[in-house]
Residue frames as a rotation matrix with the C-alpha (Angstrom) as fourth column:
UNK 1
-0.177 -0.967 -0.184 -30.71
-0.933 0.225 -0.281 -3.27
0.313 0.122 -0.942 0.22
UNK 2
0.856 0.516 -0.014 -30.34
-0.468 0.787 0.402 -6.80
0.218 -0.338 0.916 0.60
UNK 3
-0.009 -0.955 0.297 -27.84
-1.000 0.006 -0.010 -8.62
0.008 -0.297 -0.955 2.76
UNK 4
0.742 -0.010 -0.670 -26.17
-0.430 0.760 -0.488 -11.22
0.514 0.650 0.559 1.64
UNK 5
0.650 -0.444 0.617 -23.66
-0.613 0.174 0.771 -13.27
-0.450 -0.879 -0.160 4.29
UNK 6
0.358 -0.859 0.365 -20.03
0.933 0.311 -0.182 -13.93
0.043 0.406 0.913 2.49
UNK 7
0.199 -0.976 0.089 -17.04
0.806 0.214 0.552 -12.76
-0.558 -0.037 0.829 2.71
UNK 8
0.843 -0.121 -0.524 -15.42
-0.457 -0.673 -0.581 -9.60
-0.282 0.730 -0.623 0.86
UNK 9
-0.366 -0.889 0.275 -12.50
-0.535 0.443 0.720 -11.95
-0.762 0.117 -0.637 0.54
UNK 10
-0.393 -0.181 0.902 -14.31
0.183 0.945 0.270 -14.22
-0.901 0.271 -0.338 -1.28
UNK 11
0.800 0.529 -0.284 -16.25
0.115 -0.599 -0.793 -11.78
-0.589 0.601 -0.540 -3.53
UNK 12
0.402 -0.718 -0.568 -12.25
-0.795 -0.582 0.173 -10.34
-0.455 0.382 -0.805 -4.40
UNK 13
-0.473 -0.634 0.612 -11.18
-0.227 0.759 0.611 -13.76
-0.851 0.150 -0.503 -5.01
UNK 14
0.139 0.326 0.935 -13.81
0.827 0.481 -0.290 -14.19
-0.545 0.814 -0.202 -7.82
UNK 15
0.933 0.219 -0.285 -13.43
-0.095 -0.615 -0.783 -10.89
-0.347 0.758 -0.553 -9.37
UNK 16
0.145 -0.979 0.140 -9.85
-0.540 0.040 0.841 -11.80
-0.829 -0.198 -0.523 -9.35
UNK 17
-0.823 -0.354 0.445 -10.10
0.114 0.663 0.739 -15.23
-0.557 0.659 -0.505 -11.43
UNK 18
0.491 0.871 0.028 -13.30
0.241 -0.105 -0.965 -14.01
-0.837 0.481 -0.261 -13.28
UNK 19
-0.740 -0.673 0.001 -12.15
-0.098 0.110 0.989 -14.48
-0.666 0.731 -0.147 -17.24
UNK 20
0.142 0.599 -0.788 -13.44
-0.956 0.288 0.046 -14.98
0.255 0.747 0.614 -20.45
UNK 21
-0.388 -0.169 -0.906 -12.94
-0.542 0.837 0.076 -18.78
0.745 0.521 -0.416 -19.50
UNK 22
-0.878 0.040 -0.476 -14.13
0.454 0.378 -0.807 -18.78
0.148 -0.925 -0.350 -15.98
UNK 23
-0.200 0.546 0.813 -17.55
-0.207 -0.835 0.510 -17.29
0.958 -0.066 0.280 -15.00
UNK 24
-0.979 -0.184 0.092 -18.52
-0.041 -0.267 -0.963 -16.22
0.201 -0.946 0.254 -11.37
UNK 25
-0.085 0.855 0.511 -21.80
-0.023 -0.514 0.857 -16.16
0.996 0.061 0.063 -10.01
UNK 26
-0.907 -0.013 0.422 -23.39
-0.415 -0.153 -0.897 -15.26
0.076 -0.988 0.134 -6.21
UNK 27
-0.378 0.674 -0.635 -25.44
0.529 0.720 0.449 -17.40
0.760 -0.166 -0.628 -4.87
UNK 28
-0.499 0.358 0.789 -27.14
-0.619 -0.784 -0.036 -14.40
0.606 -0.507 0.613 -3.07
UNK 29
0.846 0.530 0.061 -29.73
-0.264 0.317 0.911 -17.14
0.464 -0.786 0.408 -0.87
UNK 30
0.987 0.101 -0.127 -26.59
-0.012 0.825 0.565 -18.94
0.162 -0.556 0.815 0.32
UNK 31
0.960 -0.273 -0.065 -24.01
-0.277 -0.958 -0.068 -16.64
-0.044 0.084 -0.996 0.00
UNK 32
0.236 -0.887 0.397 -21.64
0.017 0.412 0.911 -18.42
-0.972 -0.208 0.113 -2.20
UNK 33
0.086 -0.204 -0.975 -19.66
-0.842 -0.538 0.038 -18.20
-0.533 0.818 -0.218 -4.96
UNK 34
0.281 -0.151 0.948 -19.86
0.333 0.941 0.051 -20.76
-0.900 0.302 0.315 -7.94
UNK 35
-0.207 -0.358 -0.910 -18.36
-0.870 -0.357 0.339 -20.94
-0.446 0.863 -0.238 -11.16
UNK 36
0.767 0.580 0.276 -18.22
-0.118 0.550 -0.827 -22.67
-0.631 0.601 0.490 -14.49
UNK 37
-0.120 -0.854 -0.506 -14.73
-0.416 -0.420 0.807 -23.22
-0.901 0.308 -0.305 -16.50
UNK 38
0.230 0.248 -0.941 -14.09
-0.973 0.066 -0.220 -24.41
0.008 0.967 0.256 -20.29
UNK 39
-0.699 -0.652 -0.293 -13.06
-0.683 0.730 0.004 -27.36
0.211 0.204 -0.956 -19.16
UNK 40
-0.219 0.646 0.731 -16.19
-0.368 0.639 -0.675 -28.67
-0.904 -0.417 0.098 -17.75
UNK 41
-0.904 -0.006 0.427 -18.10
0.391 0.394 0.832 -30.97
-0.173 0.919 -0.353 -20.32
UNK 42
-0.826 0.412 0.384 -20.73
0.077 -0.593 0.801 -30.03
0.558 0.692 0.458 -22.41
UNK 43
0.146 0.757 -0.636 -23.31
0.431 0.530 0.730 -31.64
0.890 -0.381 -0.249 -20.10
UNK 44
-0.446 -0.477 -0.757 -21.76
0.882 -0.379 -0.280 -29.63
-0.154 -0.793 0.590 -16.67
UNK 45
-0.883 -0.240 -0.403 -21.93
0.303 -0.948 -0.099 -26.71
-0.359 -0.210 0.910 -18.13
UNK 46
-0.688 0.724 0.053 -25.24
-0.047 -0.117 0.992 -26.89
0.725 0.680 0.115 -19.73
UNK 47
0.125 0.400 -0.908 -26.77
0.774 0.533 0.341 -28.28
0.621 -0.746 -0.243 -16.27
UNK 48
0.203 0.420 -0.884 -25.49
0.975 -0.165 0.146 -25.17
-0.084 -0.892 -0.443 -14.87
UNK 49
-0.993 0.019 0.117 -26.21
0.019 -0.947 0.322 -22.61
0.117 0.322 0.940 -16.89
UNK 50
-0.351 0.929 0.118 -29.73
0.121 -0.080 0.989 -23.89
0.929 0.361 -0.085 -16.57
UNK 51
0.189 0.231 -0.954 -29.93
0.977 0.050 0.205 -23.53
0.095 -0.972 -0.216 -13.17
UNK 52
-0.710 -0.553 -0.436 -28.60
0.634 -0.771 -0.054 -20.16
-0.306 -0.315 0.898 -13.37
UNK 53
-0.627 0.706 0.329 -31.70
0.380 -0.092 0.920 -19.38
0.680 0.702 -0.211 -15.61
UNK 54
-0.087 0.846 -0.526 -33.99
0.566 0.476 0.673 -21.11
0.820 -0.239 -0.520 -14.03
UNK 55
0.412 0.349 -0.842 -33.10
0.894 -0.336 0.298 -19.06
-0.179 -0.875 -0.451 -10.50
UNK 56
-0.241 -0.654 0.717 -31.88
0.591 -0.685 -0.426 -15.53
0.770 0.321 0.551 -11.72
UNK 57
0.643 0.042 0.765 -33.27
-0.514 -0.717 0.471 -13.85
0.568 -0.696 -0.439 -8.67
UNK 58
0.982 0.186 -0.021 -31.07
-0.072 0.482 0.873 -15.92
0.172 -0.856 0.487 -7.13
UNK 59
0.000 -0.991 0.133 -27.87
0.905 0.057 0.422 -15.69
-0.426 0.120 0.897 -8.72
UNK 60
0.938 0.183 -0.293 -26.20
-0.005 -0.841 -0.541 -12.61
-0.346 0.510 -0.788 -9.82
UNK 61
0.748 -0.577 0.329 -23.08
0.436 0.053 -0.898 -12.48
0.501 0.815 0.291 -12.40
UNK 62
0.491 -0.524 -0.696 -19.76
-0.108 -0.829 0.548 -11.28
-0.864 -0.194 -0.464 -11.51
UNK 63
0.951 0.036 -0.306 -18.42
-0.254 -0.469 -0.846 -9.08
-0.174 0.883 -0.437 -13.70
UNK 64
0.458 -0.865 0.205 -14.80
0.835 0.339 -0.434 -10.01
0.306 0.369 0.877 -15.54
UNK 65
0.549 -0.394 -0.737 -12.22
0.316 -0.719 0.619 -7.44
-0.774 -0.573 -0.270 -13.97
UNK 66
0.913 -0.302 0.274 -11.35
0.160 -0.354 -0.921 -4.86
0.375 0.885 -0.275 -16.99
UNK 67
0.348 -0.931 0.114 -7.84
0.925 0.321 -0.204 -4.87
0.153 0.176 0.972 -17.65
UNK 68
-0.280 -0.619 0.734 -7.29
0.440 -0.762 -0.474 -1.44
0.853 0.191 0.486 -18.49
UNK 69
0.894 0.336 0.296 -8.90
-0.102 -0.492 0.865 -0.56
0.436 -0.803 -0.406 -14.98
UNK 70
0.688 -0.694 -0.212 -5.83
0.565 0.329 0.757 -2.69
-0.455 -0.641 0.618 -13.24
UNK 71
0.068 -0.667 0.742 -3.63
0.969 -0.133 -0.208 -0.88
0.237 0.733 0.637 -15.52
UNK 72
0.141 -0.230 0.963 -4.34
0.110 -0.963 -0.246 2.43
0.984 0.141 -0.110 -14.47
UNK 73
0.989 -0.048 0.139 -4.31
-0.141 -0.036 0.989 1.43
-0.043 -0.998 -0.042 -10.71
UNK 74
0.446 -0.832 0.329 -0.58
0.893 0.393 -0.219 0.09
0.053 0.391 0.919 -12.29
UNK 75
-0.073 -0.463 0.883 0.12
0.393 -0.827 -0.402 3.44
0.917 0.318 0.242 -13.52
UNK 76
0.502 0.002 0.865 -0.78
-0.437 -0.863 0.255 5.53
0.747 -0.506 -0.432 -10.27
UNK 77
0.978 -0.197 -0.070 1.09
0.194 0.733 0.652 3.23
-0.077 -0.652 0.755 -8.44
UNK 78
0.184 -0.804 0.566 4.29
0.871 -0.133 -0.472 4.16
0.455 0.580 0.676 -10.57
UNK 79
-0.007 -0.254 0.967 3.77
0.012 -0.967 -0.254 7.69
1.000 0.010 0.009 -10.15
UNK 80
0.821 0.331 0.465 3.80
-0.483 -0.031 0.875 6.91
0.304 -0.943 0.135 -6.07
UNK 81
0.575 -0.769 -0.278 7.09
0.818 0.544 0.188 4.91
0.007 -0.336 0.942 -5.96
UNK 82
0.864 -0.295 -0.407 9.70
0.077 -0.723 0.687 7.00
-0.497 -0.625 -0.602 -4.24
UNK 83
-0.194 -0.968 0.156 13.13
0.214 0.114 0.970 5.19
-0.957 0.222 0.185 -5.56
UNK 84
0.090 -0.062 -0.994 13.64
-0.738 -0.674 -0.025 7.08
-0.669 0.736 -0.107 -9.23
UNK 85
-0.516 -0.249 -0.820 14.96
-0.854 0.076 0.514 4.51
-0.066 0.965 -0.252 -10.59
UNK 86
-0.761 0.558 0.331 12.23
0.497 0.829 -0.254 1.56
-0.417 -0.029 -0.909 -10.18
UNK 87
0.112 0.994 0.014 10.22
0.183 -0.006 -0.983 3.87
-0.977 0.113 -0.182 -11.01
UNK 88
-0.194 -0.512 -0.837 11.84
-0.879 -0.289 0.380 4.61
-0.436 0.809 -0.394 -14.39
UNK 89
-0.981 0.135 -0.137 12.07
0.107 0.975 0.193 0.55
0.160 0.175 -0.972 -14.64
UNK 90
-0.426 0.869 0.252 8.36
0.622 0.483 -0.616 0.05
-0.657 -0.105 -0.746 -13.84
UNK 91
0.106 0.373 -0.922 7.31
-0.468 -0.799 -0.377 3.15
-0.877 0.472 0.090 -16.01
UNK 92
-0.270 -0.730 -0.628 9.17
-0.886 -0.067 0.460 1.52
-0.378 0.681 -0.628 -18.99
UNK 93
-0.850 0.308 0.427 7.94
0.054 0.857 -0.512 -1.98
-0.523 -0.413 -0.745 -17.64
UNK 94
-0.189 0.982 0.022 4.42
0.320 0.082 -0.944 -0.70
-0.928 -0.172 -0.329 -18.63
UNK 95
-0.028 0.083 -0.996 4.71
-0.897 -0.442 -0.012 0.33
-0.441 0.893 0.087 -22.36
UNK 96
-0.552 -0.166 -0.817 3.27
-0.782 0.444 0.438 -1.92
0.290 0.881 -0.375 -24.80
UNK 97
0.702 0.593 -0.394 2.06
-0.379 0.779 0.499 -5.38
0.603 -0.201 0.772 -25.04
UNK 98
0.293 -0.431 -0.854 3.02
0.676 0.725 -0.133 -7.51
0.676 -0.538 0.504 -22.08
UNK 99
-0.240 -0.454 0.858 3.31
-0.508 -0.694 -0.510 -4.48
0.827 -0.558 -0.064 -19.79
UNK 100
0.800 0.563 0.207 1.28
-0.526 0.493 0.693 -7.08
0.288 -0.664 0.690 -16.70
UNK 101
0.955 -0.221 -0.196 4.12
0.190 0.968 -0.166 -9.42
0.226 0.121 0.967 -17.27
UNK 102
-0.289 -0.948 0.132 7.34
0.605 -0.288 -0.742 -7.26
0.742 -0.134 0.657 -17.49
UNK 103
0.114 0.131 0.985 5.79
-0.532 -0.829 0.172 -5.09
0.839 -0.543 -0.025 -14.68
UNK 104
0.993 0.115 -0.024 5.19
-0.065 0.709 0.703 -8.26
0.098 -0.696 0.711 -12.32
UNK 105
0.483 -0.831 -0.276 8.94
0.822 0.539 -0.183 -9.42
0.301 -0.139 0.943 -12.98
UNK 106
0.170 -0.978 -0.120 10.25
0.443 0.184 -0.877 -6.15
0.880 0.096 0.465 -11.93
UNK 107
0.449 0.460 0.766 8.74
-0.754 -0.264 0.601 -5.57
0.479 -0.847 0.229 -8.78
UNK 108
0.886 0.301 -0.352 9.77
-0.208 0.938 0.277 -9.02
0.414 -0.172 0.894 -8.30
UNK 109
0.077 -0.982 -0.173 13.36
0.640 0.182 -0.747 -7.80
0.764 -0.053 0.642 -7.86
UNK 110
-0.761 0.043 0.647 11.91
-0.286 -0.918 -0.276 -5.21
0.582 -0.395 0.711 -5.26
UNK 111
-0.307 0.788 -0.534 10.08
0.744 0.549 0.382 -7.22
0.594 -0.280 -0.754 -2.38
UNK 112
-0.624 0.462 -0.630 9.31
0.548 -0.317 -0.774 -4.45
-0.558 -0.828 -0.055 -0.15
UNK 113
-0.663 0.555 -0.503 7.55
-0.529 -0.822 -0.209 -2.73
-0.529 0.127 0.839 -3.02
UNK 114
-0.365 0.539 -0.759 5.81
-0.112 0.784 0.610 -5.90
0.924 0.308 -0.226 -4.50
UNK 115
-0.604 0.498 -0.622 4.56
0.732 0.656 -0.186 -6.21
0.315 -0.568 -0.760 -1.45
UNK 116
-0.633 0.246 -0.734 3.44
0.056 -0.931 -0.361 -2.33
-0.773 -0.269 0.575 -1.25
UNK 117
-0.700 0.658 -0.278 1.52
-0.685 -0.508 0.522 -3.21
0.203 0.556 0.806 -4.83
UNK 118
-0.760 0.469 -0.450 -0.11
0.177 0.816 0.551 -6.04
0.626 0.339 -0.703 -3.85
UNK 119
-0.559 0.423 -0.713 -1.60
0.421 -0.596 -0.684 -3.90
-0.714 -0.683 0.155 -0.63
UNK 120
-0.668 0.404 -0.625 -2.85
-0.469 -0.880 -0.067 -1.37
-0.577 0.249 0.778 -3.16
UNK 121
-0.816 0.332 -0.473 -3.80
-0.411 0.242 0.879 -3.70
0.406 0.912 -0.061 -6.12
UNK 122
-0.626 0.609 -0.488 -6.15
0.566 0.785 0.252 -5.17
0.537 -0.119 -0.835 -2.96
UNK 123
-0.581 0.209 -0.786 -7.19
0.500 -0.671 -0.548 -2.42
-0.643 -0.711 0.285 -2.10
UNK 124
-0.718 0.315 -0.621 -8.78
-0.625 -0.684 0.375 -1.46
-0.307 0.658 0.688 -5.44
UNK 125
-0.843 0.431 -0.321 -10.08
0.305 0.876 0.375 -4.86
0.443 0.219 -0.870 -5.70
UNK 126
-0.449 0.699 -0.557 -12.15
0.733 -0.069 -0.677 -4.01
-0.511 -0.712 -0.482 -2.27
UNK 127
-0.571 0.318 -0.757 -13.22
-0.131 -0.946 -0.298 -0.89
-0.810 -0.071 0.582 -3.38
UNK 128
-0.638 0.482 -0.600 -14.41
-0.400 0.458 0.793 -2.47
0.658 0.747 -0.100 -7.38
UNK 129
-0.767 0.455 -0.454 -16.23
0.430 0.888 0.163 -5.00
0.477 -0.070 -0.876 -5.02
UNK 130
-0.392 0.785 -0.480 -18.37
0.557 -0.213 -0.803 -2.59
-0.732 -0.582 -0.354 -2.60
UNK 131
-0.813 0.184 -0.552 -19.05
-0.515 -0.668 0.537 -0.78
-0.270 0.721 0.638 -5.89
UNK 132
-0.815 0.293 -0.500 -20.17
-0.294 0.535 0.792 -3.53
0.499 0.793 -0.350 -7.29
UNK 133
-0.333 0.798 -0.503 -22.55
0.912 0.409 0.044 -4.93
0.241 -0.444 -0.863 -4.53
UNK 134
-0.483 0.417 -0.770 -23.95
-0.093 -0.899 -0.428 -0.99
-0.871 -0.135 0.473 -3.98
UNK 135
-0.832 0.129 -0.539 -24.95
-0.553 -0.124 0.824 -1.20
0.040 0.984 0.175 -7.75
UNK 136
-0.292 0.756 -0.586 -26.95
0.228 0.650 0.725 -4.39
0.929 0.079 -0.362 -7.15
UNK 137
0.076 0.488 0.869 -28.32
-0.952 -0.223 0.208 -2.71
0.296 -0.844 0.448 -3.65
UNK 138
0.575 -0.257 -0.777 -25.97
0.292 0.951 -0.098 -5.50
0.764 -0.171 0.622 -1.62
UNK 139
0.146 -0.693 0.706 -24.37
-0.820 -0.484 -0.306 -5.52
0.554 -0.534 -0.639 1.66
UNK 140
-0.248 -0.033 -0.968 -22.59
0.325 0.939 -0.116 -8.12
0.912 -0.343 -0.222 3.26
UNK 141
0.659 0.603 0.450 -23.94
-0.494 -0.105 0.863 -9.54
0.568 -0.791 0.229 6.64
């Protein structure tokens, strides 16, 4: 194992905004996180993808957080809400396209449980992250 001195906050915060337009990476010697958006210019992002190359023992990818993972942490959440009829509304919420969007807004009318998923939804985060740094034989220091 190799320890690496950052934050599980900051680890959650990149799997968080990790996208198809953002990448993440760990600076495992210096145990930060950089990134790379679409907006940089051509010259940015070329400069530092080569550097990422050039030191791959040094950097290591994070991975884009899969939707349908947050989705099912979504669902068992549902099936855990007490009041019938949020859950009914959040069940409903979650069919189809845009289920992220119409779930978000009605939690939004329910702050003590919006604040009961964001607990969980960071709680799966943590748990995705020590996965993730076990995989690459990582532990933070």
């Amino acid at each position: 194992m190799r320890t690496v001195k950052i934050s599980i906050e900051d680890l959650i915060e990149a799997f968080e905004n990790c996208s198809f337009d953002v990448q993440y990476f760990l600076d495992m010697e210096k145990g930060e996180v950089e990134f790379i958006g679409e907006f940089e210019d051509q010259k940015d992002r070329k400069e530092f993808y080569e550097k990422i190359d050039s030191n791959s023992e040094k950097y290591l990818s994070i991975p884009e957080k899969d939707s349908r993972e947050e989705y099912h942490v979504m669902v068992d959440f549902v099936n855990n809400v007490k009041d019938k009829i949020l859950q009914d509304k959040l069940a409903i919420a979650l069919d189809g396209k845009g289920a992220f969007g119409r779930f978000k807004r009605v939690l939004s009318e329910y702050p003590k449980e919006r604040k009961r998923w964001f607990e969980c939804k960071d709680e799966q985060s943590k748990e995705l992250v020590k996965e993730w740094l076990q995989e690459n034989e990582l532990e933070l220091g």
